[in-house]
ROVEX-822454 format. One line per 3 residues: number of its first residue (from 1); their letters; for each residue z, y, x of N, C-alpha, C, O. Coordinates in pm, whole numbers. Layout:
<pts>
NUM) A) Z/Y/X/Z/Y/X/Z/Y/X/Z/Y/X ~ ...
</pts>
This chain:
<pts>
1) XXX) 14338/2317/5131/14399/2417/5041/14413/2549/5117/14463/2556/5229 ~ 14368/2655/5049/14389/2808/5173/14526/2825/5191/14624/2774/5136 ~ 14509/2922/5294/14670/2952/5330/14738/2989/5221/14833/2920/5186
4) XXX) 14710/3084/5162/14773/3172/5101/14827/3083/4961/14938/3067/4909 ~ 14738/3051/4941/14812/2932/4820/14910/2815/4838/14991/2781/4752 ~ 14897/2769/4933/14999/2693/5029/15148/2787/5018/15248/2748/4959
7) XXX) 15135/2911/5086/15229/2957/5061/15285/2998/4981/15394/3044/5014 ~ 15249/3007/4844/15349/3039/4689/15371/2939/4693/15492/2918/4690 ~ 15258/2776/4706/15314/2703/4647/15491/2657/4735/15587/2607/4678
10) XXX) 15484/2685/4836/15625/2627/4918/15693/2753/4924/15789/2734/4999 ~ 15693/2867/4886/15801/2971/4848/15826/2977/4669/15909/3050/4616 ~ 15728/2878/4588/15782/2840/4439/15893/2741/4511/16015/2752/4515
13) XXX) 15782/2612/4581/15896/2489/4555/16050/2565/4637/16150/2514/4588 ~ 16072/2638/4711/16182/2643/4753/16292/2760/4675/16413/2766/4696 ~ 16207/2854/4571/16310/2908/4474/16338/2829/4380/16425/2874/4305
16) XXX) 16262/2639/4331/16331/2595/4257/16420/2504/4284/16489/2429/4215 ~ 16408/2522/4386/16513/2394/4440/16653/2469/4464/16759/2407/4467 ~ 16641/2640/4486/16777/2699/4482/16851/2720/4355/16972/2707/4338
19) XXX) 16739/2763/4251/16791/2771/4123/16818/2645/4032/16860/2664/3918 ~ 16795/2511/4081/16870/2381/4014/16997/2385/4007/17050/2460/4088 ~ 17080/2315/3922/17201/2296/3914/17243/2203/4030/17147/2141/4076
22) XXX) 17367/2176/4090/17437/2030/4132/17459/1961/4045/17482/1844/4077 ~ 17463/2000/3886/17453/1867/3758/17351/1800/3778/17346/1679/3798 ~ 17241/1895/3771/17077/1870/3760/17010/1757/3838/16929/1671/3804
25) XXX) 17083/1792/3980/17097/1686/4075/17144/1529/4058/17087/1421/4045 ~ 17223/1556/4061/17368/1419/4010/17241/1341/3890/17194/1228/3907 ~ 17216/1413/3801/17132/1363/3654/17027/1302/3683/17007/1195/3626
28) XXX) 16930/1354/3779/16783/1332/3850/16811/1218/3909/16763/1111/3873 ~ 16908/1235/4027/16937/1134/4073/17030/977/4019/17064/888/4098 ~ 17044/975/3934/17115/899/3863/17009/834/3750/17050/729/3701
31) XXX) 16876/881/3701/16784/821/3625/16672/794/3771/16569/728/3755 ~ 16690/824/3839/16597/744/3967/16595/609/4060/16524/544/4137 ~ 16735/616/3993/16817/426/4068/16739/354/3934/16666/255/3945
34) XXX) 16776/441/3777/16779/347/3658/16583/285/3697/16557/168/3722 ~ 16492/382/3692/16367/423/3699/16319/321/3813/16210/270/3790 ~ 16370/289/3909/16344/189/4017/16411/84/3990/16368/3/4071
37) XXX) 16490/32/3926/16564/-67/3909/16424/-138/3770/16364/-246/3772 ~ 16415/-16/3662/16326/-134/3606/16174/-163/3646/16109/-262/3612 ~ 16140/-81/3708/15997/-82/3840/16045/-230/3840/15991/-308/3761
40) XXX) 16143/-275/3924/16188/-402/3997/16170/-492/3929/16145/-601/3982 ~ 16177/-480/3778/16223/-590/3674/16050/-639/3629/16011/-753/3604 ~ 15970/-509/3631/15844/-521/3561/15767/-585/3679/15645/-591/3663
43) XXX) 15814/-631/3788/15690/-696/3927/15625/-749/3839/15672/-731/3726 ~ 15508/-825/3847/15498/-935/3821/15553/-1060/3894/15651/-1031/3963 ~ 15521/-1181/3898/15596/-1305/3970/15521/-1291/4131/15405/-1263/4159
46) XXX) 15656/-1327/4237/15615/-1302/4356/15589/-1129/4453/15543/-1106/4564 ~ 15635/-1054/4363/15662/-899/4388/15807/-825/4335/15834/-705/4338 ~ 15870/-912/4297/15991/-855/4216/16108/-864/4356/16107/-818/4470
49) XXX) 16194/-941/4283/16322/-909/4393/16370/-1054/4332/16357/-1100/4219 ~ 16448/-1128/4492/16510/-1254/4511/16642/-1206/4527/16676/-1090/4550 ~ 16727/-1323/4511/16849/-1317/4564/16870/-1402/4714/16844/-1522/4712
52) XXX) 16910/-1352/4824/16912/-1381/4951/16962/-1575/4957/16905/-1672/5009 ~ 17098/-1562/4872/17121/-1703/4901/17049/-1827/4865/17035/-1936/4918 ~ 16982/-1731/4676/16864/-1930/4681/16712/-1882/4710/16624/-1963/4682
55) XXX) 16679/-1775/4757/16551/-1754/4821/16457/-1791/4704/16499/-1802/4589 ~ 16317/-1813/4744/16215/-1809/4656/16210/-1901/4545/16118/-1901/4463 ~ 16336/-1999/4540/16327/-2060/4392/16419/-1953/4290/16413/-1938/4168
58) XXX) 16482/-1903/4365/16613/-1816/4236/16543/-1756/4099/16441/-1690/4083 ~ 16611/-1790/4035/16554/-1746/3888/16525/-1574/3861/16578/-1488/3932 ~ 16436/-1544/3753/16406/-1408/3787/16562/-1330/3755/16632/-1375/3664
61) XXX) 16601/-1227/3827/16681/-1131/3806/16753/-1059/3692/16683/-1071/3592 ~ 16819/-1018/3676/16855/-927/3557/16889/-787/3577/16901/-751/3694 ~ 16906/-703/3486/16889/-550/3489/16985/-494/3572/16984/-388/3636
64) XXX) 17094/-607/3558/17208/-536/3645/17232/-600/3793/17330/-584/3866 ~ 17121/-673/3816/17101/-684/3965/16992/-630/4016/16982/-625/4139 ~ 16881/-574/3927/16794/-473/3979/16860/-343/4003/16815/-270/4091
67) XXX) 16983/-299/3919/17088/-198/3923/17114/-178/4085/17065/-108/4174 ~ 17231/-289/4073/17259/-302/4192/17178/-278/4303/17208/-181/4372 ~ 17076/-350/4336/16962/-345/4476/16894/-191/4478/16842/-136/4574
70) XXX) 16909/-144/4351/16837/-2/4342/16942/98/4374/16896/187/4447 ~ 17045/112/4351/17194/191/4417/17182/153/4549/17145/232/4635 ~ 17216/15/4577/17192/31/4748/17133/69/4841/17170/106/4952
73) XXX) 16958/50/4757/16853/95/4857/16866/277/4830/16850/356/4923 ~ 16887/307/4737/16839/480/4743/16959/540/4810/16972/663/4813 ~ 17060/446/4871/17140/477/4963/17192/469/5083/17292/497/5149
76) XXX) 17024/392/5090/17032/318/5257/17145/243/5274/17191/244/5388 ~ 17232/144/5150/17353/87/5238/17274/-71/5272/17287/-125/5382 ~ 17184/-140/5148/17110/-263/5174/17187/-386/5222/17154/-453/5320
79) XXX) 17282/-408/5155/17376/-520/5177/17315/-656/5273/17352/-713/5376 ~ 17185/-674/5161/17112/-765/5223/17126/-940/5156/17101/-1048/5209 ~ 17183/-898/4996/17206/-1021/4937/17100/-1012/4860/17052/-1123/4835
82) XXX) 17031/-899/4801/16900/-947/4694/16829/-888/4835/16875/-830/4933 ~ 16691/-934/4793/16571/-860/4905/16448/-842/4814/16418/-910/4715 ~ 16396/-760/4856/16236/-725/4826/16106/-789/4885/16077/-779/5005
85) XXX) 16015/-869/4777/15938/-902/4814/15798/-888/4735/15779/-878/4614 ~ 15694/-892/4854/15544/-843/4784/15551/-677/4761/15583/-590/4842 ~ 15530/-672/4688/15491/-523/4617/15611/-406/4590/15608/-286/4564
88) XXX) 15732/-521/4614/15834/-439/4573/15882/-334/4767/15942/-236/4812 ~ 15834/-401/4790/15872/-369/4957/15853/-249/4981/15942/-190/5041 ~ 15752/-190/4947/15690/-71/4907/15759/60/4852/15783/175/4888
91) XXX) 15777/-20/4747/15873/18/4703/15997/57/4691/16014/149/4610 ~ 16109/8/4756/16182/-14/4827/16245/92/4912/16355/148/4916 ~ 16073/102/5012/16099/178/5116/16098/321/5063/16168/417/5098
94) XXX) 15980/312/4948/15967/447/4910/16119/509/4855/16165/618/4890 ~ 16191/403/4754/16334/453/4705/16374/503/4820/16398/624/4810 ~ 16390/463/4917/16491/479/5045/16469/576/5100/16564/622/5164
97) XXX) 16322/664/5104/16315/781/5150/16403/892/5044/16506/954/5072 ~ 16346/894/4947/16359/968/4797/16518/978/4823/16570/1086/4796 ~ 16600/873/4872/16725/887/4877/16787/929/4996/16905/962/5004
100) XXX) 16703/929/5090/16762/1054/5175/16715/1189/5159/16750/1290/5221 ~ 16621/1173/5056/16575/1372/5024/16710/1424/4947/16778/1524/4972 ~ 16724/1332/4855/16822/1377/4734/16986/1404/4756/17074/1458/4690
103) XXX) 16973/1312/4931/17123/1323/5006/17127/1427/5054/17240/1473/5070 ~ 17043/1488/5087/17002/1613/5191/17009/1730/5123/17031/1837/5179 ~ 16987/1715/4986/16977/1816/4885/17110/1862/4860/17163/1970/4885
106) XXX) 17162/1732/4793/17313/1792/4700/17385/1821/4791/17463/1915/4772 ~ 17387/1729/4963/17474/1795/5013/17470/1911/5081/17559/1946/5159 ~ 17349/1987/5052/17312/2151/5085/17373/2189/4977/17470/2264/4960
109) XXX) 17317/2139/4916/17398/2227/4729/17558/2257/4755/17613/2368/4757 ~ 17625/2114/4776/17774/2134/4799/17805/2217/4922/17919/2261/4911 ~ 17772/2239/4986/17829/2311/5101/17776/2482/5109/17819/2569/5184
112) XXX) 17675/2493/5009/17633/2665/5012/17623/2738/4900/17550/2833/4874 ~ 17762/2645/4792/17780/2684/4695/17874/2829/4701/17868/2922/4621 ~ 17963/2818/4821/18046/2923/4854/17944/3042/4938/17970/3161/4926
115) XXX) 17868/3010/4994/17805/3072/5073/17697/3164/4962/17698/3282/4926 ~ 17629/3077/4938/17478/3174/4883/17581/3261/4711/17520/3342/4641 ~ 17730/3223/4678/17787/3344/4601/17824/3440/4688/17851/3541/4624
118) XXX) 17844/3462/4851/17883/3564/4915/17768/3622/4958/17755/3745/4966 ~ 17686/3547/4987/17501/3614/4979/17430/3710/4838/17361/3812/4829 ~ 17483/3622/4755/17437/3684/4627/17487/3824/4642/17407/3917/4655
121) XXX) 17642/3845/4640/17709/3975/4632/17646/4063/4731/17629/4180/4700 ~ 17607/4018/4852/17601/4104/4948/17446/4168/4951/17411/4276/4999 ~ 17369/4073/4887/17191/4147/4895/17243/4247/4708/17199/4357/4675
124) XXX) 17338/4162/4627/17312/4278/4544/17399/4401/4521/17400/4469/4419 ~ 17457/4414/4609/17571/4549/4722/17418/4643/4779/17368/4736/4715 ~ 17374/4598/4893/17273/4661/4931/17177/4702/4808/17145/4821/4798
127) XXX) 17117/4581/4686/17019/4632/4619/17098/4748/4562/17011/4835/4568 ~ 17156/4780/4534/17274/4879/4439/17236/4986/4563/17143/5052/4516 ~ 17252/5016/4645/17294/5127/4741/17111/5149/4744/17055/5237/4679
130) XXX) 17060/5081/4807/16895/5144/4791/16852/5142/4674/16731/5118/4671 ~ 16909/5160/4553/16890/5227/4415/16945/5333/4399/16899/5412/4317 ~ 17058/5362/4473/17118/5457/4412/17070/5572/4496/17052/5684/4448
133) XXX) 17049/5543/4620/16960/5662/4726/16837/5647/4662/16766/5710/4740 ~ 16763/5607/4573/16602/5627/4524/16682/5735/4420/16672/5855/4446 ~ 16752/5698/4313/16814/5767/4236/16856/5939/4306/16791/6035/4267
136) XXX) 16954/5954/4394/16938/6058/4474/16805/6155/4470/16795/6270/4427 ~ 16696/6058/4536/16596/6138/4548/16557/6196/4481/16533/6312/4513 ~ 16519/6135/4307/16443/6140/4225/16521/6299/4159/16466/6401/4117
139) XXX) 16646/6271/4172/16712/6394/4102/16717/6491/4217/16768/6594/4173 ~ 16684/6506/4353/16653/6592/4407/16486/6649/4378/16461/6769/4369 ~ 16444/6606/4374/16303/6616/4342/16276/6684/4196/16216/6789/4174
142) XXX) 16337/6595/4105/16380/6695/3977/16395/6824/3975/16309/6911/3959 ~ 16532/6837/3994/16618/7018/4050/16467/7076/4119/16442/7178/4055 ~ 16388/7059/4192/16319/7114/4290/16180/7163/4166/16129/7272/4144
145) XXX) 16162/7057/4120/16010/7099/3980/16078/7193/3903/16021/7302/3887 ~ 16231/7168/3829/16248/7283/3731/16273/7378/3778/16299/7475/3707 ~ 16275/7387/3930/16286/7551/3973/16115/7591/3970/16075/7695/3917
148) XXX) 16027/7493/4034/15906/7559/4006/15852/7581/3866/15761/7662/3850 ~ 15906/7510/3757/15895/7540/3656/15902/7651/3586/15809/7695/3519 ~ 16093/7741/3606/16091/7817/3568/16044/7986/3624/16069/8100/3585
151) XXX) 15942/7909/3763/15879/8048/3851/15742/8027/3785/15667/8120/3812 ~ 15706/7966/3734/15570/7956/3690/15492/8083/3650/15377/8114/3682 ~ 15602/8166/3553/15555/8267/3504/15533/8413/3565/15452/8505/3552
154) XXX) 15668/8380/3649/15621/8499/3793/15516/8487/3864/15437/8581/3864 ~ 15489/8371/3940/15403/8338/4027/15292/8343/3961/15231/8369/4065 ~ 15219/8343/3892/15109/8351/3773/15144/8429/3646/15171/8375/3539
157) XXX) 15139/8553/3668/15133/8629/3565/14976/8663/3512/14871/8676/3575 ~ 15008/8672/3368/14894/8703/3246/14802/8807/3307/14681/8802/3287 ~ 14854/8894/3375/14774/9032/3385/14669/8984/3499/14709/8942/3608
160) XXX) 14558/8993/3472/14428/8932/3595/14426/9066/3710/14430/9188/3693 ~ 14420/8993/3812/14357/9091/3907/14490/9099/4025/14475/9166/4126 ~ 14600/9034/4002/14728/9090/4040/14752/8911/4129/14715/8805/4079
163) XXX) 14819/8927/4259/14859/8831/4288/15032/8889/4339/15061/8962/4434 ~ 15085/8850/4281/15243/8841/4310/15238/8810/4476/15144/8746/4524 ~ 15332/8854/4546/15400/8741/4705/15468/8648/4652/15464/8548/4724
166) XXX) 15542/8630/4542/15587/8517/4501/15455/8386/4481/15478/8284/4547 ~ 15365/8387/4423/15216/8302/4473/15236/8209/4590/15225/8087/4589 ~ 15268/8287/4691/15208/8246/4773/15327/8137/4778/15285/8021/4788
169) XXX) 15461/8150/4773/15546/8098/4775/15589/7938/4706/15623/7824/4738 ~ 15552/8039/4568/15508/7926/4483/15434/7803/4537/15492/7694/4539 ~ 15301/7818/4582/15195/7729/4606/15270/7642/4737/15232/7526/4756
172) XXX) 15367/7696/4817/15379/7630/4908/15488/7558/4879/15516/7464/4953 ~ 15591/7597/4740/15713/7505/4791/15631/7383/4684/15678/7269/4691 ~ 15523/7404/4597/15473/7320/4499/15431/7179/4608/15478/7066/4597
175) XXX) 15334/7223/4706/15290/7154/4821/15405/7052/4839/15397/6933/4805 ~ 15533/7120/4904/15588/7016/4986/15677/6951/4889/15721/6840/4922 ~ 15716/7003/4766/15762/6921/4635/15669/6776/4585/15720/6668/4553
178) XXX) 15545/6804/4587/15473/6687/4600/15441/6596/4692/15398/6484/4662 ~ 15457/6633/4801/15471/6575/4901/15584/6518/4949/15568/6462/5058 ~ 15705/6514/4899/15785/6448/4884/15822/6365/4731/15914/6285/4715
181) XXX) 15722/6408/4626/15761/6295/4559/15624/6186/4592/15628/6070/4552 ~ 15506/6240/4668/15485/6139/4704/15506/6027/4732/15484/5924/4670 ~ 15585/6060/4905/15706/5997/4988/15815/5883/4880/15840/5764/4901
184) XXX) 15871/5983/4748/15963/5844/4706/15887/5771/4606/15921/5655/4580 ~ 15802/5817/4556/15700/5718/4489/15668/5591/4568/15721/5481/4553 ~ 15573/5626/4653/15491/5496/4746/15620/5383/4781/15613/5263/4755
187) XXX) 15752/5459/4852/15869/5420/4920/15920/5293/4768/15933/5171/4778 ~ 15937/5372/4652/16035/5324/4570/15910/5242/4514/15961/5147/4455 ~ 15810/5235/4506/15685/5122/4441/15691/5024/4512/15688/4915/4453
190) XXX) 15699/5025/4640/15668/4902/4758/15783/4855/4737/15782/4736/4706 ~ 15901/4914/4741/16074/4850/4756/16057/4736/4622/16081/4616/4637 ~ 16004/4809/4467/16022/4733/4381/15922/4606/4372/15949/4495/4326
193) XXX) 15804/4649/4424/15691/4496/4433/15765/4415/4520/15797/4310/4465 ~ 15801/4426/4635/15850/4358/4754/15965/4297/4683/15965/4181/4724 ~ 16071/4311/4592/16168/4260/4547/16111/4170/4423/16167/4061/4418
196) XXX) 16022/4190/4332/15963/4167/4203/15875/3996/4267/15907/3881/4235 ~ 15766/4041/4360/15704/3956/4436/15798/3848/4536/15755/3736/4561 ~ 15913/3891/4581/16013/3794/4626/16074/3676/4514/16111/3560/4532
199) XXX) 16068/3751/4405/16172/3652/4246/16279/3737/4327/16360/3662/4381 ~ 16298/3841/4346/16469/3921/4375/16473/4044/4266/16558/4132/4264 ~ 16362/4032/4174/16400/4161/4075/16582/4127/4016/16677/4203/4030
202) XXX) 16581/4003/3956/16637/3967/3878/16749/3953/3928/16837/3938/3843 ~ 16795/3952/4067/16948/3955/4150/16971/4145/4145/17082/4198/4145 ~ 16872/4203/4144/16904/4353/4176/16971/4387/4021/16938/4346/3910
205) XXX) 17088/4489/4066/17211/4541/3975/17087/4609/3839/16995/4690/3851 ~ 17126/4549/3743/16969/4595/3610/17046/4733/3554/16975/4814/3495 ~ 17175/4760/3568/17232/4941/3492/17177/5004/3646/17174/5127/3637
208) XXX) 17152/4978/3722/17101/5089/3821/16975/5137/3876/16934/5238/3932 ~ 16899/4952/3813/16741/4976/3843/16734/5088/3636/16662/5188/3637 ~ 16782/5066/3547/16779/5108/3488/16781/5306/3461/16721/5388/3392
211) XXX) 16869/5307/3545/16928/5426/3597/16784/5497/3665/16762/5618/3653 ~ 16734/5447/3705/16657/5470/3842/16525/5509/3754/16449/5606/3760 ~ 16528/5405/3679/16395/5464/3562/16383/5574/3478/16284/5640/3447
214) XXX) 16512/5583/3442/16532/5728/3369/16511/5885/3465/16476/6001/3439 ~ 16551/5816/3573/16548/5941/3672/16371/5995/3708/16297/6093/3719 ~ 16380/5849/3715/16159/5866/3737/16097/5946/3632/16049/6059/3645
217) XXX) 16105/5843/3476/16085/5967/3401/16072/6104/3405/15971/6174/3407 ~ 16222/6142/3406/16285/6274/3441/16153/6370/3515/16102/6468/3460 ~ 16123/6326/3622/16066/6344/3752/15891/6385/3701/15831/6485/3739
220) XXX) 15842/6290/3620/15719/6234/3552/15685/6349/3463/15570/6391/3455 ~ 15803/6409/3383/15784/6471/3244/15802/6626/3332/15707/6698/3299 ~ 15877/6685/3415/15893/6800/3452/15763/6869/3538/15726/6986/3544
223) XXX) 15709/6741/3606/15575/6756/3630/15441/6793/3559/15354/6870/3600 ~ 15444/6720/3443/15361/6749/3332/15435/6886/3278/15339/6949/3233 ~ 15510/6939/3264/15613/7051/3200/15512/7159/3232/15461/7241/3155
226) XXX) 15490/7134/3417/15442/7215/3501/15336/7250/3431/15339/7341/3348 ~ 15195/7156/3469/15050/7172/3455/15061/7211/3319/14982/7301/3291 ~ 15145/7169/3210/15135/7209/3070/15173/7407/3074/15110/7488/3007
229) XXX) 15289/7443/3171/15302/7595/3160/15188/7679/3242/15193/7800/3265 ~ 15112/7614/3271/15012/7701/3446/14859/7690/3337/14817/7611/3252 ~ 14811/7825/3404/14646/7867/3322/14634/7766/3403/14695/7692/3481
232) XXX) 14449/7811/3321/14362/7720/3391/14330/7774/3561/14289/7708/3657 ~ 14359/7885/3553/14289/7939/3699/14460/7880/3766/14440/7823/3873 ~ 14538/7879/3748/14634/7852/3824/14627/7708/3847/14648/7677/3965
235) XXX) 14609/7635/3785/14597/7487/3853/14483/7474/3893/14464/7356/3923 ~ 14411/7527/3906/14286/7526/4002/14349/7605/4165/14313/7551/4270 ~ 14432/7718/4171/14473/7723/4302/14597/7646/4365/14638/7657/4480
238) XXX) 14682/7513/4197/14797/7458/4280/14765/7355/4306/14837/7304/4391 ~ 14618/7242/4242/14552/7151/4295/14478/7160/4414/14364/7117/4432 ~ 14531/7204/4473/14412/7195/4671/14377/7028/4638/14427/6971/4541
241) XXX) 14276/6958/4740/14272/6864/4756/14366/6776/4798/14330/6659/4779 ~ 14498/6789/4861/14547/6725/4892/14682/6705/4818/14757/6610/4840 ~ 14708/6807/4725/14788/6744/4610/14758/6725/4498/14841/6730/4407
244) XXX) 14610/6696/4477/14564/6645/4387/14549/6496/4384/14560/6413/4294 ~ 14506/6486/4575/14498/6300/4584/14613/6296/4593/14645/6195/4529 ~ 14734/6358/4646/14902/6326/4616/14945/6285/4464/15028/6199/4435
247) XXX) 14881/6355/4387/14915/6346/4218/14869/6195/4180/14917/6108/4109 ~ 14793/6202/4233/14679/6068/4172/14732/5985/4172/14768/5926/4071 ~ 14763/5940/4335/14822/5806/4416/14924/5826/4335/14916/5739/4248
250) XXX) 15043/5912/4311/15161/5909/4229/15156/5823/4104/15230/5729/4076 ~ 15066/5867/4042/15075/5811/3909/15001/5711/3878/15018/5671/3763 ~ 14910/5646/3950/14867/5511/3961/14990/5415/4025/14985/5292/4012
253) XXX) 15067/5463/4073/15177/5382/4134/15244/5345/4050/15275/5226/4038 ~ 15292/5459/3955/15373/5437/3867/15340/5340/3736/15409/5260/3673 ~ 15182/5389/3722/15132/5311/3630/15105/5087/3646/15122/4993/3568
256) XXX) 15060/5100/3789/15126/4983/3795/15256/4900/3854/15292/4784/3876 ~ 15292/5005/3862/15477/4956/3899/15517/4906/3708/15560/4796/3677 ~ 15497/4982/3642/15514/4957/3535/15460/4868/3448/15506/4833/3339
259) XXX) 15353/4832/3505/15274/4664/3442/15330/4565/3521/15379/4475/3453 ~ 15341/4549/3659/15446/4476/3738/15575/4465/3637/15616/4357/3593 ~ 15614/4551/3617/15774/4562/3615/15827/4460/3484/15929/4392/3474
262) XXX) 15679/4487/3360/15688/4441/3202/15616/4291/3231/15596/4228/3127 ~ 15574/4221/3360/15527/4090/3398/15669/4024/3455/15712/3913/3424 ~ 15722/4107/3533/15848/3995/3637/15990/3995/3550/16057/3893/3537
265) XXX) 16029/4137/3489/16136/4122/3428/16141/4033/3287/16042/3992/3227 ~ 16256/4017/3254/16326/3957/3160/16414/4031/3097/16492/3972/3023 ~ 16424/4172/3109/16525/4300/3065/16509/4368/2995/16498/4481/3042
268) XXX) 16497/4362/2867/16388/4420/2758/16423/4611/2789/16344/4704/2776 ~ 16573/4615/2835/16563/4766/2836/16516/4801/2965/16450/4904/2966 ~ 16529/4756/3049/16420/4746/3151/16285/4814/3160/16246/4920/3209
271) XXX) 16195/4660/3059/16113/4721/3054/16069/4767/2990/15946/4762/2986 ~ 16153/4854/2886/16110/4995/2831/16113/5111/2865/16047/5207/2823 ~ 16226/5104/2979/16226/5248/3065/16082/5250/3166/16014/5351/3180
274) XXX) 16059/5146/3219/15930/5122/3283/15779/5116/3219/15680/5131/3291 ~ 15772/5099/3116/15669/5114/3003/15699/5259/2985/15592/5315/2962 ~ 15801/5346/2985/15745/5516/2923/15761/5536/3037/15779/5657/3035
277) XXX) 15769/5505/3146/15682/5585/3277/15548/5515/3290/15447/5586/3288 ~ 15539/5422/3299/15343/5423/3282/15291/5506/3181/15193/5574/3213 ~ 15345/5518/3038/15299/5580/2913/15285/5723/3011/15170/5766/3014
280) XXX) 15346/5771/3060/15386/5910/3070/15311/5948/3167/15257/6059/3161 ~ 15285/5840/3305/15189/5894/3405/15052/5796/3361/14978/5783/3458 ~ 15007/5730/3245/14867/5747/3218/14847/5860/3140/14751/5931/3170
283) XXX) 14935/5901/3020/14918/6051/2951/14834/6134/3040/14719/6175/3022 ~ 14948/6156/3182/14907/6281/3234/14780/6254/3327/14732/6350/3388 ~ 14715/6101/3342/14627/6095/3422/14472/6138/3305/14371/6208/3312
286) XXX) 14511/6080/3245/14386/6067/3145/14369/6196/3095/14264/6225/3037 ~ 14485/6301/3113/14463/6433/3037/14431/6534/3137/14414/6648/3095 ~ 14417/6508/3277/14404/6610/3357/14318/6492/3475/14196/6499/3487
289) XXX) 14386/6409/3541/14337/6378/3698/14254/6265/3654/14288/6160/3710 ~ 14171/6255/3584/14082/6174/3568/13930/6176/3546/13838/6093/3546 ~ 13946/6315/3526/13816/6384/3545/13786/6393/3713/13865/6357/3801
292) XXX) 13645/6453/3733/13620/6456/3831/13733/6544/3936/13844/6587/3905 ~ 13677/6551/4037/13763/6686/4158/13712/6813/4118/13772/6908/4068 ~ 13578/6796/4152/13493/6945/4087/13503/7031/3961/13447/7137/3932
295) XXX) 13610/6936/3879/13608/6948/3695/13736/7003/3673/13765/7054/3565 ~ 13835/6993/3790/13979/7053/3758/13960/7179/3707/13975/7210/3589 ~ 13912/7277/3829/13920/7420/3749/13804/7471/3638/13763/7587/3639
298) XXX) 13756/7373/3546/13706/7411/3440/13760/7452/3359/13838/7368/3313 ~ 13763/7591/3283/13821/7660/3175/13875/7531/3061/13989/7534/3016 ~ 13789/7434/3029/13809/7374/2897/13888/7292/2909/13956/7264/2810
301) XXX) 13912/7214/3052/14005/7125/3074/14194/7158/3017/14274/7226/3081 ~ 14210/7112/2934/14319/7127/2858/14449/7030/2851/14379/6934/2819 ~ 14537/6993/2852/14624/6914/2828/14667/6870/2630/14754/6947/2589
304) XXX) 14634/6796/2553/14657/6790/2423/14834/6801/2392/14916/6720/2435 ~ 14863/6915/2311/14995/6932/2267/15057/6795/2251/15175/6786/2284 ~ 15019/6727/2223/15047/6595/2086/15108/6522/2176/15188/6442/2126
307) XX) 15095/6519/2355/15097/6425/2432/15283/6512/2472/15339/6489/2579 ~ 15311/6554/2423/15459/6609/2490/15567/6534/2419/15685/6553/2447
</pts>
């Protein structure tokens, strides 16, 4: 079997063995004595189970002495008044393992019942705090586009032939504005696969990953605000190559953070805040960065009203 499959399969079996009940347990284990006890009853003759004192003449058994021998053995106590013979031996031994797995289990269960609730609180304390600093960002990053937003019109004025010093300004704080939402894009995509791909979406605080989506949005739409207020010759000088592959990587991130997000959750508002940020960064991919590199500063390249 390859590695890699090996390993879901024993990081599945070990998230279901955390998420069982101690009922679940008790129940399992309690139809596994019944389940071996009538194994015992169905031997055929010469594989079933004797009683120690009249040995191989004793008459066949009854349900509630296959009961009995099946409680003892899946508990390793084995009194040693019925015994196993032929086929049942096997058997037997096999109960006897099964019953030290199932000892090993509940009494993990009972003893980290207090524990993994002070674990719980404490990874979803931290998930809360590295949401709420992504959150931070996103609304720093925000504030930072609607200021380039509302310079748009300085920095690119109608009249041809004229370059403002504000331009130049413009182009550079645009640069490192994308370059830092780069930065919390990639940062806040990996944080959420790495949690999603763990099974830890669903422990992280859902009003703050919620929170966190609205802010992205936010972030998503002021961007498009942009390319929607800037000529064509102006996004041809605020796309350089390198915040154009910055734009790209952005919104492919987002776009599958947001198919991730509508696969692992169970949060319907969830994943609707995460569905209109994919909606919003395929809009803007398909309406601008999906054409070629060479095709940006083409006059015709347009953004469709309809998409706002």
């Amino acid at each position: 079997m390859p590695l890699n499959i090996r390993k879901h399969l024993r990081k599945g079996l070990l998230y279901s063995i955390e998420d069982l009940s101690l009922t679940f347990y008790i129940i399992l284990y309690s139809g596994v004595i019944i389940a071996f006890a009538e194994f015992y009853l169905i031997m055929p003759v010469g594989n079933g189970l004797i009683t120690a004192s009249q040995g191989a003449s004793a008459p066949p058994i009854d349900f509630l002495t296959a009961l009995y021998f099946s409680a003892t053995t899946i508990t390793t106590l084995c009194y040693g008044d019925v015994d196993p013979i032929g086929f049942s031996r096997a058997i037997a031994a096999l109960e006897g393992l099964l019953g030290l797995t199932f000892f090993g289990i509940m009494l993990a269960k009972i003893t980290s019942l207090r524990l993994s609730y002070h674990v719980s609180r404490l990874f979803a304390g931290h998930a809360e705090s590295r949401l709420e600093h992504f959150c931070v960002q996103a609304k720093k990053i925000e504030a930072d586009l609607r200021i380039l937003l509302a310079r748009t019109n300085t920095a690119f004025p109608e009249t041809p032939g004229t370059i403002p010093a504000e331009q130049t300004e413009f182009l550079k704080s645009f640069s490192e504005t994308v370059a830092n939402m780069h930065s919390f894009s990639v940062g806040f995509c990996q944080y959420l696969k790495a949690e999603s791909d763990g099974g830890f979406l669903a422990d992280s605080p859902e009003h703050v990953l919620v929170k966190a989506g609205d802010e992205v949005s936010l972030v998503i739409y002021v961007l498009k605000q942009i390319f929607l207020a800037l000529s064509n010759q102006a996004k041809g000088a605020v796309l350089t190559d390198t915040n154009w592959k910055r734009v790209t990587e952005i919104l492919n991130n987002w776009q599958q953070t947001s198919k991730n997000i509508s696969r692992q959750s169970k949060n319907s508002e969830l994943i609707t805040r995460f569905k209109s940020i994919g909606d919003m960064a395929t809009s803007l991919s398909e309406n601008f960065f999906s054409v070629p590199k060479d095709a940006r500063r083409q006059p015709d390249q347009e953004f469709r009203t309809d998409d706002l």
